[in-house]
GUVO-258662 format. One record per residue: x, y, z of N, C-alpha, C in turn. Coordinates in pm, whole numbers, padded with zeros to 5 digits, always signed. Layout:
# GUVO-258662
XYZXYZXYZ;...
//
This chain:
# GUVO-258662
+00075-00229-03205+00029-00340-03121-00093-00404-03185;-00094-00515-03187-00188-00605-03240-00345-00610-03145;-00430-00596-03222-00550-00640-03182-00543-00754-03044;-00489-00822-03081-00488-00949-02964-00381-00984-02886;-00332-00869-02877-00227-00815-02732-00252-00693-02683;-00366-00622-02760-00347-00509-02704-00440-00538-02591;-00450-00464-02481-00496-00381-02331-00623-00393-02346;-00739-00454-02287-00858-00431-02336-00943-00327-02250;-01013-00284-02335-01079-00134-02292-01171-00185-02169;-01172-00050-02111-01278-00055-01990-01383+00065-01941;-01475+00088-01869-01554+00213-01852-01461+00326-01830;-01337+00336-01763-01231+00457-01764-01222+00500-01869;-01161+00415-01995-01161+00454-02158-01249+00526-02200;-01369+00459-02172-01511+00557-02244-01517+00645-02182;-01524+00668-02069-01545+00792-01983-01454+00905-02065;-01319+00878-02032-01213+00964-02061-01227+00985-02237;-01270+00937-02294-01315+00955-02468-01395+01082-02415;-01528+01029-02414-01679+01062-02378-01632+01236-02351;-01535+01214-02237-01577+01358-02163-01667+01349-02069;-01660+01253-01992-01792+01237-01922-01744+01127-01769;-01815+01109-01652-01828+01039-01589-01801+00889-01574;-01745+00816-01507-01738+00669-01545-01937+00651-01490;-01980+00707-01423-02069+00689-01342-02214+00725-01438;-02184+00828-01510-02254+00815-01647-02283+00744-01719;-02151+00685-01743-02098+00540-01833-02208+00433-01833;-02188+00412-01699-02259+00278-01597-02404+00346-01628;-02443+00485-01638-02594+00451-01640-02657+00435-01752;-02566+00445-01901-02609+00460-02013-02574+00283-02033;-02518+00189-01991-02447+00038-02007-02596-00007-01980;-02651+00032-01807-02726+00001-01749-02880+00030-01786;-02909+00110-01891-03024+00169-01911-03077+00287-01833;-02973+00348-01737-03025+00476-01686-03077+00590-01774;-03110+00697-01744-03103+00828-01766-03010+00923-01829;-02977+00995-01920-02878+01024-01936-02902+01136-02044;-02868+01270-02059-02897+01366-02186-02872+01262-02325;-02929+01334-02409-02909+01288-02566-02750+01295-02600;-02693+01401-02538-02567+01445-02613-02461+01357-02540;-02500+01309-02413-02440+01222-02331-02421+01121-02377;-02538+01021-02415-02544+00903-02457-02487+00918-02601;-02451+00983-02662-02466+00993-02827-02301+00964-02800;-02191+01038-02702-02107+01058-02725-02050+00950-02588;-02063+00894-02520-02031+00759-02470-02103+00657-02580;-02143+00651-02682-02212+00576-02761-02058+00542-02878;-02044+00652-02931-01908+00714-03002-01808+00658-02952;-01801+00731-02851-01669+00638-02756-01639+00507-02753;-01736+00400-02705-01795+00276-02727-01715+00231-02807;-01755+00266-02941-01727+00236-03113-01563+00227-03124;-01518+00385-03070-01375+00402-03090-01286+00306-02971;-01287+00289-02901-01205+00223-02791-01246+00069-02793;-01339+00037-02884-01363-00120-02898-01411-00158-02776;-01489-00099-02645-01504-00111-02529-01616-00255-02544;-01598-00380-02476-01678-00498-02441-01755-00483-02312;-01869-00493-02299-01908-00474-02138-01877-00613-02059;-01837-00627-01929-01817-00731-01845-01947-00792-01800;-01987-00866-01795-02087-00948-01735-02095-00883-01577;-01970-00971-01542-02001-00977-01387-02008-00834-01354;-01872-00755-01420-01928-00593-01351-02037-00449-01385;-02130-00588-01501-02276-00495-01509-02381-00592-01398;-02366-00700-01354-02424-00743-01293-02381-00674-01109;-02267-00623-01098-02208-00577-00988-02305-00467-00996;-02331-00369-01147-02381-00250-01089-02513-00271-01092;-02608-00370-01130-02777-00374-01089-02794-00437-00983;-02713-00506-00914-02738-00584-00802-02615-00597-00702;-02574-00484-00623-02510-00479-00519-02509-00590-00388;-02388-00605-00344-02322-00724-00275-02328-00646-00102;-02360-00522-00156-02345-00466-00001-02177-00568+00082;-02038-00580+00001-01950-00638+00050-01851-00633-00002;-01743-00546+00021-01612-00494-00013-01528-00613+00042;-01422-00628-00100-01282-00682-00037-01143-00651+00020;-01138-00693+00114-01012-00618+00190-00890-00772+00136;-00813-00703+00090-00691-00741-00024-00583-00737+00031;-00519-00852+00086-00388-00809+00131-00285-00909+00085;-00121-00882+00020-00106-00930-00094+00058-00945+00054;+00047-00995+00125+00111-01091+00182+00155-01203+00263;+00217-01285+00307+00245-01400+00363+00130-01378+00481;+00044-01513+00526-00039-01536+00616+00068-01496+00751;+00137-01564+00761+00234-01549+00910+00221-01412+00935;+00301-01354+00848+00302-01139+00825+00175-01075+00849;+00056-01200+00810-00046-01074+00838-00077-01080+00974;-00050-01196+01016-00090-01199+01158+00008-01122+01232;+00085-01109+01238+00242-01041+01308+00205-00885+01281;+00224-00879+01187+00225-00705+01143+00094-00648+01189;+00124-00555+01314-00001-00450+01376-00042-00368+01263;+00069-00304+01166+00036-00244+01069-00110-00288+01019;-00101-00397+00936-00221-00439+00837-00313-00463+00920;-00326-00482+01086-00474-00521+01153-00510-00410+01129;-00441-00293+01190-00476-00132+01234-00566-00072+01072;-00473-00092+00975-00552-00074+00850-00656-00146+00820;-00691-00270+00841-00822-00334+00837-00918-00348+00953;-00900-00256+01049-01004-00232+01148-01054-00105+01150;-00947-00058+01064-00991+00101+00985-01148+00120+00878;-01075+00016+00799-01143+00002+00675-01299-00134+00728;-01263-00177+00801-01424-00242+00847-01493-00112+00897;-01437-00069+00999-01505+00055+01084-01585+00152+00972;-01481+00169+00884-01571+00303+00781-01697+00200+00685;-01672+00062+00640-01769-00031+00652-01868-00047+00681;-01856-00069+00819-01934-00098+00892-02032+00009+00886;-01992+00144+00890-02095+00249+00933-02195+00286+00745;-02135+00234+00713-02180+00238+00590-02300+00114+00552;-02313+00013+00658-02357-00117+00615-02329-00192+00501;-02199-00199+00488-02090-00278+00393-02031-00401+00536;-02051-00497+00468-01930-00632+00447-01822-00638+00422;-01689-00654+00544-01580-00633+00473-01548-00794+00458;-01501-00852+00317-01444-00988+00331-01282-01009+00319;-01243-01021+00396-01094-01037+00394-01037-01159+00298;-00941-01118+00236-00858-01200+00116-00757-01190+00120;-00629-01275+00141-00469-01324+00209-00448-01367+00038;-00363-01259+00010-00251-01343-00141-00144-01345-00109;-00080-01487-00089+00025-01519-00049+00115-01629-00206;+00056-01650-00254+00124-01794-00356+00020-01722-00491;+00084-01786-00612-00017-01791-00753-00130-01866-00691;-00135-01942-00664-00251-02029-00635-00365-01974-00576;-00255-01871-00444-00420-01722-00404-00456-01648-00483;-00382-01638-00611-00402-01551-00694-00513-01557-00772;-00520-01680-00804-00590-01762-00901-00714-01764-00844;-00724-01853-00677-00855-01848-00608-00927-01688-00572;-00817-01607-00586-00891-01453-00522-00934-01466-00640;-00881-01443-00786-00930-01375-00855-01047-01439-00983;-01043-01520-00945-01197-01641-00929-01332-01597-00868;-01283-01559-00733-01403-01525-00601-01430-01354-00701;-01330-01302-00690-01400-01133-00756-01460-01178-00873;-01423-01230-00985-01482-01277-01089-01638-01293-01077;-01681-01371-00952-01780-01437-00924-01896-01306-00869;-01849-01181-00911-01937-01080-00857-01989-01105-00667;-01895-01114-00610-01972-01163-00497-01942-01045-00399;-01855-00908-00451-01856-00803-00389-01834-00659-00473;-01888-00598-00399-01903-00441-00453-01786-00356-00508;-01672-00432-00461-01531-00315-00450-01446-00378-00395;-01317-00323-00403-01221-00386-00306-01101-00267-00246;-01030-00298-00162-00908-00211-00101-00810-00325-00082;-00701-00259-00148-00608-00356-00167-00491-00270-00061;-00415-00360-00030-00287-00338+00037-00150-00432+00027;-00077-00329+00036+00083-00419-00016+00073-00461-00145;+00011-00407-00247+00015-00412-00417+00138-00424-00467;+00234-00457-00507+00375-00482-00565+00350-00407-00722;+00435-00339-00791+00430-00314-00949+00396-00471-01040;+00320-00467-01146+00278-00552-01233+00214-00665-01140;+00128-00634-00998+00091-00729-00920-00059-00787-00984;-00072-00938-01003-00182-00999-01092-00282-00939-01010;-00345-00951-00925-00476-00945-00862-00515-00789-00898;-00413-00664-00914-00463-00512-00948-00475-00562-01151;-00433-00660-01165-00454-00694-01331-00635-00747-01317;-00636-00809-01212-00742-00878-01205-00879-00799-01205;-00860-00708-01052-00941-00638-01068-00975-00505-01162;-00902-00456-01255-00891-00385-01336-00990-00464-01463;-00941-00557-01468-01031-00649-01604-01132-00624-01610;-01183-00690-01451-01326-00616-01383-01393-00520-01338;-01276-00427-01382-01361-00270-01365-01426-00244-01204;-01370-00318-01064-01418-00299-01006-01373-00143-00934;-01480-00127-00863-01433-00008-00760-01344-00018-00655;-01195+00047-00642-01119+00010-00629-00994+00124-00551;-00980+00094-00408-00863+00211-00370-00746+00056-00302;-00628+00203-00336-00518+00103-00270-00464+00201-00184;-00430+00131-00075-00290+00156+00080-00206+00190+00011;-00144+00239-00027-00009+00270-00083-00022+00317-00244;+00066+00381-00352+00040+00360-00486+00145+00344-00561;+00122+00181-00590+00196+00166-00686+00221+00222-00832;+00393+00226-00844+00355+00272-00987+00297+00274-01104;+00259+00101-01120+00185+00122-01237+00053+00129-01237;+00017+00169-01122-00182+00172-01120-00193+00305-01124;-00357+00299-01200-00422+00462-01233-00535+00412-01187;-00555+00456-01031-00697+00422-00967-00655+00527-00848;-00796+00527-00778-00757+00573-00617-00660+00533-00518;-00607+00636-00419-00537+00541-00364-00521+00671-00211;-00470+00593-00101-00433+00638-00010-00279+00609+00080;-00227+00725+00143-00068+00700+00125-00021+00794+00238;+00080+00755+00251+00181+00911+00275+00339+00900+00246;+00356+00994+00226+00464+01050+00219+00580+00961+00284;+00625+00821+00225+00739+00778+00248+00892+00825+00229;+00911+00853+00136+01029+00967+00092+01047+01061+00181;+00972+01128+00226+00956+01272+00313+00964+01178+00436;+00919+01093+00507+00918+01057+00627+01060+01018+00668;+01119+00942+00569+01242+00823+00570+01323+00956+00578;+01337+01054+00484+01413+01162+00506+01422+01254+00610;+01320+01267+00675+01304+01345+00811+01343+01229+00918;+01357+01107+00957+01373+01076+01023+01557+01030+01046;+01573+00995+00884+01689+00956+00904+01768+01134+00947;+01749+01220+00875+01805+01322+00886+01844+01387+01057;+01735+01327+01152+01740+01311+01295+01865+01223+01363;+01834+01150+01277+01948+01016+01341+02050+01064+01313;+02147+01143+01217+02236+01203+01136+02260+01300+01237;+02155+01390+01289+02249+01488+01366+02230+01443+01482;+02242+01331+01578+02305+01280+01715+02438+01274+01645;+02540+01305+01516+02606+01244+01543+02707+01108+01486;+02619+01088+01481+02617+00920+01372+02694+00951+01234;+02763+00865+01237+02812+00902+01071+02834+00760+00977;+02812+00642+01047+02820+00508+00976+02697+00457+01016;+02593+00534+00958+02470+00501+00935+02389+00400+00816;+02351+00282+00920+02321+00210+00801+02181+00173+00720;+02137+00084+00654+01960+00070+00664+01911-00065+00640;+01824-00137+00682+01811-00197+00717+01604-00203+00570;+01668-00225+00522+01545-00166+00363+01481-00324+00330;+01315-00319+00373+01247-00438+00368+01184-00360+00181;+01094-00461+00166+01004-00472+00056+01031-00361-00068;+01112-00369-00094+01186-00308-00236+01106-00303-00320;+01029-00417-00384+00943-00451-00464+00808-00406-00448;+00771-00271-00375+00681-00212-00376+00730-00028-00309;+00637+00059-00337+00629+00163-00337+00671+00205-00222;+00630+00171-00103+00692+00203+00044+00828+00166+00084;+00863+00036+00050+00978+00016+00065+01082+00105-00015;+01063+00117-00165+01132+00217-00237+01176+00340-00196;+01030+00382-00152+01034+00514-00133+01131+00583-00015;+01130+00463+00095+01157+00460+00227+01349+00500+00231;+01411+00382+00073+01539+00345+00063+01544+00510+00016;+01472+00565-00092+01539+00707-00140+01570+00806-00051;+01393+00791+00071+01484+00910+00102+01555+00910+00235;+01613+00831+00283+01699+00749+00343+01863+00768+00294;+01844+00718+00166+01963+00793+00087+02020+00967+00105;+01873+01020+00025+01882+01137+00024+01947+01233+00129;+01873+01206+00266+01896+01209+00404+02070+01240+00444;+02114+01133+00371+02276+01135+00422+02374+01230+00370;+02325+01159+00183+02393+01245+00119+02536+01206+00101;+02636+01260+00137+02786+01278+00072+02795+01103+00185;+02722+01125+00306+02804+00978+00417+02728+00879+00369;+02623+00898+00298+02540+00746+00228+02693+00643+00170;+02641+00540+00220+02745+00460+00184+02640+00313+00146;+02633+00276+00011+02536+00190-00027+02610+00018+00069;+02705+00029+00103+02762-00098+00143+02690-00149+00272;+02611-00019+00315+02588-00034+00469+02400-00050+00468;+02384-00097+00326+02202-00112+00339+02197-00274+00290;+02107-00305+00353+02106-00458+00368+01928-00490+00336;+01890-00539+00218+01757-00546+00156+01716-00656+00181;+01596-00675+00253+01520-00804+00270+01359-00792+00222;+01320-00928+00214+01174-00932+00147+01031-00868+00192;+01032-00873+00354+00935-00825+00459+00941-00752+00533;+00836-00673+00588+00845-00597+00694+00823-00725+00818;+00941-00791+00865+00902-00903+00915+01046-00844+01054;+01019-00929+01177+01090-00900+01302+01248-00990+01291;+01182-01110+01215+01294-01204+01151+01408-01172+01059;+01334-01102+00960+01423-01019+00856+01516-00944+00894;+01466-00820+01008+01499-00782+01084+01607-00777+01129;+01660-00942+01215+01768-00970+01295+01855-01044+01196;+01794-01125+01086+01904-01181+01012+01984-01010+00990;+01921-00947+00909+01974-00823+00831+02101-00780+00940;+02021-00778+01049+02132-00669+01148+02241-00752+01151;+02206-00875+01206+02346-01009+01213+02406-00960+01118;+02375-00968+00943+02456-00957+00864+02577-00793+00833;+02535-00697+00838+02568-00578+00883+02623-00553+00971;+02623-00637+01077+02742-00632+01177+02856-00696+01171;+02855-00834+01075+02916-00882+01009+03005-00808+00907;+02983-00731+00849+03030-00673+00775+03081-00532+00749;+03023-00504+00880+03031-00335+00916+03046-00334+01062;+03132-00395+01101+03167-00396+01254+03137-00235+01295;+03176-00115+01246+03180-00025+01330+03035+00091+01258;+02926-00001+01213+02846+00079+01205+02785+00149+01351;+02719+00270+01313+02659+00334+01468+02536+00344+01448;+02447+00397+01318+02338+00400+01353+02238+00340+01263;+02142+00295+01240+02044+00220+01174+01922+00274+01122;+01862+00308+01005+01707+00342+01036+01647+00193+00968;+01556+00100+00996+01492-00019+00980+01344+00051+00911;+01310-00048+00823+01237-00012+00702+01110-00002+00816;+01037-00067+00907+00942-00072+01016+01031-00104+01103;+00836-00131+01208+00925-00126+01400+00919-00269+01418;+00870-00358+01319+00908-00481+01355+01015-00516+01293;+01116-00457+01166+01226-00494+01157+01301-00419+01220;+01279-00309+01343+01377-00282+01439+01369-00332+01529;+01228-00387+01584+01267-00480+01712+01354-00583+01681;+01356-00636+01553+01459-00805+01514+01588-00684+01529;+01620-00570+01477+01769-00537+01463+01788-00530+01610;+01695-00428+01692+01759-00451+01838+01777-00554+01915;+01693-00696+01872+01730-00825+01919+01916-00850+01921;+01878-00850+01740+02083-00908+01694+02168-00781+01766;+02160-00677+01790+02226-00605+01835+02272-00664+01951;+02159-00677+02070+02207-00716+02220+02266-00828+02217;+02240-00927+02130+02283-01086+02103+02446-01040+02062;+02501-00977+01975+02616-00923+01957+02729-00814+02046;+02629-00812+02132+02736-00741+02295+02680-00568+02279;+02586-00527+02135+02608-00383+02121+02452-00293+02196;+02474-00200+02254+02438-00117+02333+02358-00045+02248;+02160-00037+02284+02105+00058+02174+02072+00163+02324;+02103+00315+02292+02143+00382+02181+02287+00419+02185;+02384+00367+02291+02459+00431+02337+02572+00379+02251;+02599+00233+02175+02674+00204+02061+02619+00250+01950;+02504+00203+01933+02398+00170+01808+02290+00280+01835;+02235+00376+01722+02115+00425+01758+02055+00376+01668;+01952+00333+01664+01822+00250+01558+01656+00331+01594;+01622+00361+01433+01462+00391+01455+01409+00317+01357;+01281+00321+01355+01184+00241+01287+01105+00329+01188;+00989+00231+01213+00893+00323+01107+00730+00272+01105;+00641+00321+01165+00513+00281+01173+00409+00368+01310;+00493+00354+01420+00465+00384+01576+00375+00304+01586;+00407+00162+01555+00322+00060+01595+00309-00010+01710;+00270-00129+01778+00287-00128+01887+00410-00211+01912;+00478-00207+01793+00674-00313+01811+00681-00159+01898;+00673-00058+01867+00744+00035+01914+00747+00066+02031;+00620+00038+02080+00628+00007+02232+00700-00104+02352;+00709-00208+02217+00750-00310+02319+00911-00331+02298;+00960-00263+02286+01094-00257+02240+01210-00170+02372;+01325-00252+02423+01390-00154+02529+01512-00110+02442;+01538+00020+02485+01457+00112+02471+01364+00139+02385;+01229+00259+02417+01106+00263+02340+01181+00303+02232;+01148+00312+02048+01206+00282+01968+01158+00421+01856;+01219+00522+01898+01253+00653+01799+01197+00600+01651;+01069+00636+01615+01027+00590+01444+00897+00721+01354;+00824+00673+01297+00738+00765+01233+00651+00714+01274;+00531+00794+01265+00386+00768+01311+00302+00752+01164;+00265+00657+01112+00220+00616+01011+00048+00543+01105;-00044+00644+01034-00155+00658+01071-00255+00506+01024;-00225+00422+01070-00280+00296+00965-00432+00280+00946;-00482+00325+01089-00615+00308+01079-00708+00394+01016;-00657+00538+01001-00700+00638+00853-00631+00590+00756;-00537+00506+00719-00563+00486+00619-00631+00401+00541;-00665+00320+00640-00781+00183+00589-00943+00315+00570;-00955+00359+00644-01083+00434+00657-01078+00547+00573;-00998+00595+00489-00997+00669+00358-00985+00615+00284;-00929+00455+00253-00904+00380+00154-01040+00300+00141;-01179+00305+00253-01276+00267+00244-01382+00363+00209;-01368+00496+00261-01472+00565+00203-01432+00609+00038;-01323+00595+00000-01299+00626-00104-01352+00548-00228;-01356+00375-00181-01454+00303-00253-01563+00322-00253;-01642+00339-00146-01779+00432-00126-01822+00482-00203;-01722+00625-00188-01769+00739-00289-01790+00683-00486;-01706+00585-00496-01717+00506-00644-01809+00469-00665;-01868+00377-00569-02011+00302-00569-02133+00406-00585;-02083+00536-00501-02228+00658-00511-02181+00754-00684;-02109+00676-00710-02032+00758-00872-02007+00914-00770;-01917+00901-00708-01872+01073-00689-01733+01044-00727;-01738+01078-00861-01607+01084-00918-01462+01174-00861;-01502+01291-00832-01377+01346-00793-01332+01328-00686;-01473+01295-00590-01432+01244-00403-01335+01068-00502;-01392+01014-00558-01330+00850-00561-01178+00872-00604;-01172+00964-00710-01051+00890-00794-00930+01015-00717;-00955+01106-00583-00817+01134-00604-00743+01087-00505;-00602+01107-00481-00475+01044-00418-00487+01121-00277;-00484+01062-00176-00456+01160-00074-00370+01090+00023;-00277+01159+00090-00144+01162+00166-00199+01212+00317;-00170+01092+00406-00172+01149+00569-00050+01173+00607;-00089+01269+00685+00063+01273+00762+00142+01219+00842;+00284+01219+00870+00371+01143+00937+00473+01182+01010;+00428+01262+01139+00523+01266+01198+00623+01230+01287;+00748+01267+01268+00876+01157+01354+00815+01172+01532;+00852+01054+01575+00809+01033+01744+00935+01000+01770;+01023+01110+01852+01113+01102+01879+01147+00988+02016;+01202+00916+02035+01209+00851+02201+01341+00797+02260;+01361+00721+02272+01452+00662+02353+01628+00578+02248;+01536+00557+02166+01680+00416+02111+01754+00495+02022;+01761+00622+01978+01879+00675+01884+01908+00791+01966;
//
C-alpha cells in the first residue's frame, strides 16, 4: 500500500507500538510528565508509525468543551418515533449530566449531515462523542476516528476498534424466537429491519438459528428501519405471499405494532391465527392489543454506559474506556404469541 492511501496513524498506533497508554501518549504530545523510558519509546513509536498530531484533537486535550456528542445516524422522523433512541439519550444525558458534561445532540440522516456533523466535530467544539445506529464503513465513525476523539458506540459495528456498549442480539433473537417455536408454530416468519448494521444482522442469525431444519428463508421479509410503517408494508407483503404463515418475530416493537396493524386489516387474529413478538419492551409494546410478547432491551443503561465509558477516556482510564460490555435481555413473555 502506498504512502498516500495508506490509513493514517493515530494516538491508538503509538500507544499500541509504545506499550503504553493512549493517555500517556496525550501527556507526552501535550508536554506532560512522563518517565524517560516512556517518552523515549512513544518518541520511537512516533518515528515508526509516521504518527501526525491533529490540531483540533491536541487542542481538545488542553482545553476541554465540558460537551459530548450524542450521534445518531438516522432519519429525523425515526428519531422522533423510536422510544428506543429517546430512552438511550436520556440515559446518556443523565450519566452527563451528573458528570457536568453537555450533551449536544447530532441527527445524520443525508451526506449533507455528514458533511455538516463532521465539520462541527472538526471544529473541536466537544470532548467526545456516543454514537448510535453506526452502519459498517459508516463516514462519521471515519470521521471521528481521524480525530482521535473519545468515543463509545450503542451497538458494535464490525469494522470499529473502539468502546462500545451492546447486548446480545443473536442470543436474544434466538431465545425469543425459540419461544414462539414451541406454542407450536411451524410457518414462522420474520419480519428483519436494518440489515445494514450489527443489530439487525445479528437479530436475522439468530432467528435463523432458532428454527433450524423449519427456517424457511422465503418467509423473511427485509426492510430499511426499525420503523411502524415498515412494519405493515412487510406484513402486507408476507401475507401476500405466505397466506398460511402463523407466526412472526419483528426486528422491534414498532415494526410489530405496523405487523399487528396489517394483520387485523387482513381479517387475521393475533395470537390466535398469527402469534407475533417484538423486540425492545418499549413502550410500542405496551400500546399494542394484545400486549406484545418481545425482549427487554435496556436502552437507558445503555446510553449511561455508553456515557460513562467516554468519561472514563477523558480521565485516560484505559481499561474502564476501551472494553465491550453486554446488558442483558430478557424475553417478557405476554399476550400476542
Amino acid at each position: 500500500m502506498s504512502s498516500s492511501t495508506r490509513r493514517r496513524s493515530t494516538v491508538h498506533d503509538v500507544a499500541r507500538v509504545a506499550g503504553v497508554s493512549r493517555g500517556t501518549v496525550s501527556r507526552v504530545l501535550n508536554g506532560g510528565y512522563v518517565s524517560d523510558s516512556s517518552r523515549t519509546a512513544i518518541e520511537e513509536a512516533i518515528r515508526e508509525v509516521g504518527y501526525v498530531p491533529n490540531t483540533a484533537a491536541r487542542n481538545l486535550v488542553r482545553q476541554r468543551t465540558q460537551a459530548i456528542a450524542f450521534i445518531v445516524h438516522e432519519p429525523h422522523a425515526l428519531f422522533l418515533e423510536d422510544p428506543n433512541i429517546g430512552a438511550i439519550m436520556l440515559g446518556t444525558n443523565e450519566t452527563l449530566s451528573e458528570a457536568d458534561y453537555q450533551m449536544v445532540c447530532l441527527v445524520v440522516d443525508s451526506d449533507r449531515d455528514t458533511e455538516r456533523v463532521a465539520r462541527y466535530l472538526n471544529g473541536g467544539f466537544v470532548d467526545g462523542a456516543v454514537i448510535v445506529s453506526a452502519r459498517a464503513q459508516d463516514p462519521i465513525t471515519k470521521a471521528v476516528m481521524r480525530l482521535d476523539l473519545p468515543v463509545a458506540y450503542v451497538g458494535h459495528p464490525p469494522d470499529v476498534d473502539a468502546a462500545w456498549v451492546g447486548v446480545d442480539n443473536h442470543g436474544a433473537a434466538r431465545a425469543i424466537t425459540s419461544r414462539l417455536h414451541a406454542t407450536g408454530r411451524r410457518r414462522i416468519g420474520m419480519i428483519a429491519a436494518a440489515l445494514d448494521r450489527d443489530s439487525g444482522a445479528d437479530r436475522l442469525a439468530g432467528f435463523t438459528e432458532a428454527l433450524d431444519a423449519d427456517f424457511d428463508p422465503a418467509l423473511v421479509e427485509p426492510v430499511p428501519l426499525y420503523s411502524y410503517a415498515d412494519g405493515a408494508a412487510a406484513m402486507t407483503r408476507l401475507l401476500e405471499r405466505a397466506p398460511d404463515i402463523d407466526g412472526v418475530f419483528a426486528a422491534s416493537d414498532a415494526v410489530a405494532a405496523g405487523a399487528i396493524w396489517a394483520l387485523r386489516e387482513a381479517g387475521r387474529r393475533v395470537p390466535e391465527d398469527v402469534g407475533i413478538v417484538g423486540f425492545d419492551n418499549s413502550t410500542w409494546a405496551m400500546r399494542t392489543t394484545p400486549l406484545l410478547s418481545t425482549v427487554d432491551q435496556p436502552a437507558e443503561g445503555l446510553g449511561a454506559a455508553a456515557a460513562a465509558s467516554v468519561l472514563a477516556q477523558l480521565r485516560d482510564d484505559e481499561p474502564a474506556a476501551r472494553t465491550g460490555i453486554m446488558l442483558d435481555t430478557p424475553v417478557v413473555w405476554r399476550d400476542s404469541a
